[in-house]
Structure formats: C-alpha cells, structure tokens
N, C-alpha and C positions, 0 to 999 in steps of 0.2 A: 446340392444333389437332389435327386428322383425319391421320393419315398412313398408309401401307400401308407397311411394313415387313417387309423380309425379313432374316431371322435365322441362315440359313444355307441355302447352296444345297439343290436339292429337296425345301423345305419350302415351303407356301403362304404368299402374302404373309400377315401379323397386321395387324387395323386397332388403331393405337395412336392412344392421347392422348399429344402429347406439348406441349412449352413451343413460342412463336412464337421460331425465332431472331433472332438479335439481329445485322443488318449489321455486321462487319469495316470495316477500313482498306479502301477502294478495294471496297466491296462493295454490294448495295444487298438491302433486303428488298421480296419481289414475291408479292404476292396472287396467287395462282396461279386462271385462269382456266378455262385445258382442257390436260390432256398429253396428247400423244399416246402410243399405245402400239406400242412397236417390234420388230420380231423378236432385236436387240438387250438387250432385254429378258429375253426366252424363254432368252439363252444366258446370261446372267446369271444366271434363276434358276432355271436348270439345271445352273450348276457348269463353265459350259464356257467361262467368262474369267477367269483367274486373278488373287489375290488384291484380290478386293473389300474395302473397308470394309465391315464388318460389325458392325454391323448397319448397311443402305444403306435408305432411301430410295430407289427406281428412279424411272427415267421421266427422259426430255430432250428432248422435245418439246414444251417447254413456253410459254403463252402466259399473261403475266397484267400486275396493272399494278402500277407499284414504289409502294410506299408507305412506304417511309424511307431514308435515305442516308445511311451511315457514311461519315467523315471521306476530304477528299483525290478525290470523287468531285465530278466537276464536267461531266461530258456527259448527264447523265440528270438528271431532277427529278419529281419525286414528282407522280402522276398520268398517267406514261407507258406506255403497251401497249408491251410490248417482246418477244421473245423469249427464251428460253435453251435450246440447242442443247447438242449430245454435248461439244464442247470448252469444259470448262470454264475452264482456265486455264493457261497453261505460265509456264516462267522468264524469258524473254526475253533472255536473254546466251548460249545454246547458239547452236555454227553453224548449228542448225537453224532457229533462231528469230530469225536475223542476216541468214537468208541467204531467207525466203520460202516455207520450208518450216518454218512453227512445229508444223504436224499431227504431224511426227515427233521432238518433244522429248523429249527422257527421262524430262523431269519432268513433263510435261503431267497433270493431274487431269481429270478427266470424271467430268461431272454424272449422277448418279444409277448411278453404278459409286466411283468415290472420290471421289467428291461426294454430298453428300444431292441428291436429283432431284424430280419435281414431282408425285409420287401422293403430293400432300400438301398443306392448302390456304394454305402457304406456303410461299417458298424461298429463301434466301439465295443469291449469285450475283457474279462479279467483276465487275465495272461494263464491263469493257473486251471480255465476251466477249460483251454481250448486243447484240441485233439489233433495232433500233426495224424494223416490220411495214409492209407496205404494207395502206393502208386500205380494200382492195380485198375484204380477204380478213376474215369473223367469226371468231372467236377459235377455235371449235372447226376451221373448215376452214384455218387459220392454222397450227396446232400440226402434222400431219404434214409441214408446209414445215421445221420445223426439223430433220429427218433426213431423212425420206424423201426431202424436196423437197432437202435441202444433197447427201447423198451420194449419191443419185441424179446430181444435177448435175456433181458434182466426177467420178463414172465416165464420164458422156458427156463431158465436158471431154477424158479421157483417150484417148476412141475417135477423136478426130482429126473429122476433118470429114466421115465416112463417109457415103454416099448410103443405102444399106441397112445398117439398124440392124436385130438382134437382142435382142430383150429376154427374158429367162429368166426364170421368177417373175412373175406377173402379180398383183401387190399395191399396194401403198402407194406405193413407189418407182414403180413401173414402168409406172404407169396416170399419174404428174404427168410424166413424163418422155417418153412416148408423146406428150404434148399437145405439149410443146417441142419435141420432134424435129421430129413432123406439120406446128407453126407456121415451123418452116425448112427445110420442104419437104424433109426426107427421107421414103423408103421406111421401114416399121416394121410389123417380125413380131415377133409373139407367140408367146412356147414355154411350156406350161404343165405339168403333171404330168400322167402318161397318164391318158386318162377322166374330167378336168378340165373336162367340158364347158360349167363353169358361167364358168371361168373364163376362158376361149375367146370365149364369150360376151359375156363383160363385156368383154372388149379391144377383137373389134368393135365394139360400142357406143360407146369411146371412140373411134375411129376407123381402129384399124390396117389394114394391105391385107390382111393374112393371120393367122390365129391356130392354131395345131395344138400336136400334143405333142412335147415334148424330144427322143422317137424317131425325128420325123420331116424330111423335107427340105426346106426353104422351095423355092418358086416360084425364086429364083435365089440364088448363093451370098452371103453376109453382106459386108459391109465390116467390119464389128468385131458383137460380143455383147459385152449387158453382164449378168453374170451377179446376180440379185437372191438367188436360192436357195441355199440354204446347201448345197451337192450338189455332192461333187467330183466324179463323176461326169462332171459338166452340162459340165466342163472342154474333155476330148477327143472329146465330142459336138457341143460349141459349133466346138472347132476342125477338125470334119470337117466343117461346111458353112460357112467360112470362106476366103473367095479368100486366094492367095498374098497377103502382104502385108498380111493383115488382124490385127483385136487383138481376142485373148479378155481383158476388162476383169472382175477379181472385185471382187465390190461388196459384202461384208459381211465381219463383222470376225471371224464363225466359219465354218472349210466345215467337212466332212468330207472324210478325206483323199482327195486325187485319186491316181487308179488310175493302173498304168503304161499305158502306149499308144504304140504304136512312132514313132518319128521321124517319119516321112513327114509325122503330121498337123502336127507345129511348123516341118519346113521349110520353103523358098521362102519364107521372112525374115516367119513367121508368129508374133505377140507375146503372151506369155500376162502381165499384171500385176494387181496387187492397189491396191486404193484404201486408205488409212489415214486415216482420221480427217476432217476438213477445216481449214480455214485462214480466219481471219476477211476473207480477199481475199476468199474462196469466197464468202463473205456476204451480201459489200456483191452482187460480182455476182448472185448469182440474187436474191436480195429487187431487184432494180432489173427482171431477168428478168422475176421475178411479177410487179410492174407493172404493167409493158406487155403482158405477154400473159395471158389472163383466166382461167386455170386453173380448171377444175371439180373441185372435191376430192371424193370420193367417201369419206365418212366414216357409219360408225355409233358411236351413244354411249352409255356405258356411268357410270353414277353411280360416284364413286371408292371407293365401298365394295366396287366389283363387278370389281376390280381383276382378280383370279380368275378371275373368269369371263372376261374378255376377254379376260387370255391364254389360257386355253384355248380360247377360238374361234378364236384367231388360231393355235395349233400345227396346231388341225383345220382351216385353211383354211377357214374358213369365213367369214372376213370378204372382202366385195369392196369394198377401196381401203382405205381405215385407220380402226383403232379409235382414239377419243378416248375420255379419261375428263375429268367434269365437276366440280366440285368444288360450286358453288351461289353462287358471286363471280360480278358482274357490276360 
C-alpha cells in the first residue's frame, strides 16, 4: 500500500510502499477513504508533541470501510463506513477510564501519533474506538467530523450554555461549530489573525453576527471563547473581552506559551481551561448532533501523495474550512 510517512520531526512526509497490515485481537482492517488533515498534524511534524512513534503514519481523521476483522470483534462487520478519530485506544482499568473520563488515561495510544494514522490507503484500528458515520455526510465532508467536528464539540461542551460565543481561529473546527452554536440560537463572533480579511469573510458566509481581528472588541462582551489557534497570546486577549463569570476554553493539543497579564483580567471568577483529547461518550453525542443538523463542511482536496502540500497550505492559512486527502477507495 501507498503511505506518507514521517521519519522524524521537520522532515517532509516520504511517500512509502509499505505491506497492507494485518488486524489484531479486537482490531479491524479499513480501506481508508478520505483523512482529514489537522493542525494536529503540523505539531507533529514539526517536533512539537513529544515522543511519537517513529516512524508514524499521521492523520486521524479518518473515514473508510473495514474490510477484515481480527478475532474477538463482534460490533462491526466487513462492508461498514466507519470513522477513526485521534483516540485510538486506552486501557480501561485506570480511574480515568472507570470513571468517564477515558480522554485522560495514561495509557491512551492515538492514531496517527502512536498509532499508524490514515495518509495511507489502509489502517488498522481498535474496533471499540471507531465511529459508524451518519449518512448524511460523503466520506470526504465526513472525515473533518472526526476532529475538528469531535474536539470542537467537546470545547463548546465545556463553555457551558453561553449566549455569546467567541470563536478564535476561523478553520476547520470553528466554521462546523459556528453552525451548531447558530442552530441553538447563540450569538457567534469571529476572531481571526489581524488583516485576515479572507477569513472574516468566510465566517460571515457561514453565518456569524460579527467577524474581526483578535485585536479587536466584539459588539458586546463574550459568555466564554473557544480558542482554535494555537496562540497563547489569544489567552489574555480572549479573557479581556470576557464578562465576569465567563470561560476562555483552549482547544488544541499545542499553544504557545501564554504571556503573563495582570489579575484583573482572571478575576470576578473568570475560567481559563484546556480540552484533552475526547471520550467515545463524545462520539456517540455529536455524530447523533450531525444528524440532525445538516452541517456544510467546507473542505478542499488534495491526492494523498500531496500530503506536503496540504500541510503546507494549512500552516499558510490558506485553506478555508478543512483540508481532506483522497486516497482513490470508494
């Protein structure tokens, strides 16, 4: 099979030949369809998540259909569109994973970081972590559901029931989660990088009330921001147009580090937290979400030789909504 492989951090992916794996105990083998490509990705193969497998396989956005099933697997069966998403697998006897919080187990493997991942035109996968799709969505606008769309979710989850949402980063994430806000009737700004006019752009289109830059001060103060952007920065900027009582929500798994900034802006019981991972609860909820509400994915595509190239469009912002790579499975 076809695979893009990365060899060590801040090198280009290699397109390899490699053998079709072979399904595990409790595993299943899946024709890989479309992965989506994530900014997750970009800190990966830039050396900025520590100790990958290596040489990995990237990409967990992934959508294809299983076509074999190793022993002990009894909820999936050969011929199924399914998903595989960032959590690939944890231990299940941690308090973490006892208690409904399996996102923070110790042991947890994730796909296409200590997992082989899906810029490959097959993948191996633990049966219990994969996501059967709603049939709503073709396989290419399907695949940025399995991140952008999960951990976008899991950070509005954490922002409480807020009226006025802030979204920071106008990407992948933050244009499927603009739609879900919009459809339960919250307020929703757009913050994007200064002179981003493009990206501005794009958010009204999707339908927010206001779109401007990071610099600037919304129409009226926020109920919570969820920060998409990997900017600590974005931190104590988010939490200066932030009412008492509101939550700065981080939503990616790399920042850069947040600057000091005096008190004021965290008091009057104002919440700065981080999202980790998600939880196959997370799952079931938004794929039942997508559903019912009819998300326009905003995807461009890219042949999975051209792996390269779409991260580099994506460090240069230059994709509006998500990049998929294609593999030639249908």
């Amino acid at each position: 099979m076809r695979a893009m492989v990365l060899d060590a951090p801040g090198r280009p992916l290699a397109l390899q030949s490699r053998p079709i794996p072979e399904p595990a105990t409790g595993e299943v083998l899946i024709a890989v369809r479309a992965c989506g490509v994530c900014r997750t990705d970009l800190h990966l193969v830039d050396g900025e998540l520590p100790r990958p497998k290596l040489p990995v396989v990237p990409g967990h956005e992934i959508v294809g259909e299983v076509v074999a099933i190793g022993a002990d697997v009894t909820e999936l069966r050969v011929g199924a569109r399914v998903g595989v998403p960032w959590l690939g697998e944890t231990c299940g006897h941690c308090g973490y994973c006892l208690h409904g919080h399996e996102n923070l187990c110790v042991d947890a493997r994730f796909t296409g970081y200590t997992r082989d991942g899906g810029y490959a035109e097959f993948v191996v996968a633990a049966a219990r972590y994969v996501f059967p799709l709603p049939e709503r969505y073709d396989d290419v606008s399907a695949a940025p559901l399995l991140c952008a769309g999960l951990i976008g979710y899991r950070a509005y989850t954490l922002a409480g029931d807020a009226p006025v949402l802030g979204l920071y980063g106008f990407g992948a994430a933050a244009h499927l989660l603009a739609q879900i806000a919009l459809a339960d009737g919250r307020t929703v700004f757009a913050f994007t990088r200064p002179g981003d006019t493009a990206a501005q752009a794009f958010a009204r289109d999707v339908g927010v009330q206001w779109a401007g830059d990071s610099t600037m001060t919304p129409p009226v103060p926020l109920d919570a921001a969820l920060l998409f952007a990997p900017v600590g920065a974005l931190v104590p900027a988010a939490l200066e147009v932030t009412r008492p009582g509101g939550t700065v929500v981080c939503a990616g798994i790399a920042m850069t580090d947040i600057p000091a900034f005096p008190y004021r802006l965290l008091w009057e019981e104002r919440c700065v937290r981080s999202v980790a991972n998600l939880t196959r609860a997370d799952g079931d909820a938004f794929f039942a979400l997508a559903a019912r509400v009819p998300l326009v994915v905003h995807t461009e595509t890219f042949p999975l030789e051209q792996a390269n190239e779409a991260l580099a469009c994506l460090r240069q912002g230059h994709i509006s909504g998500a990049a998929v790579l294609t593999t030639g499975h249908s």
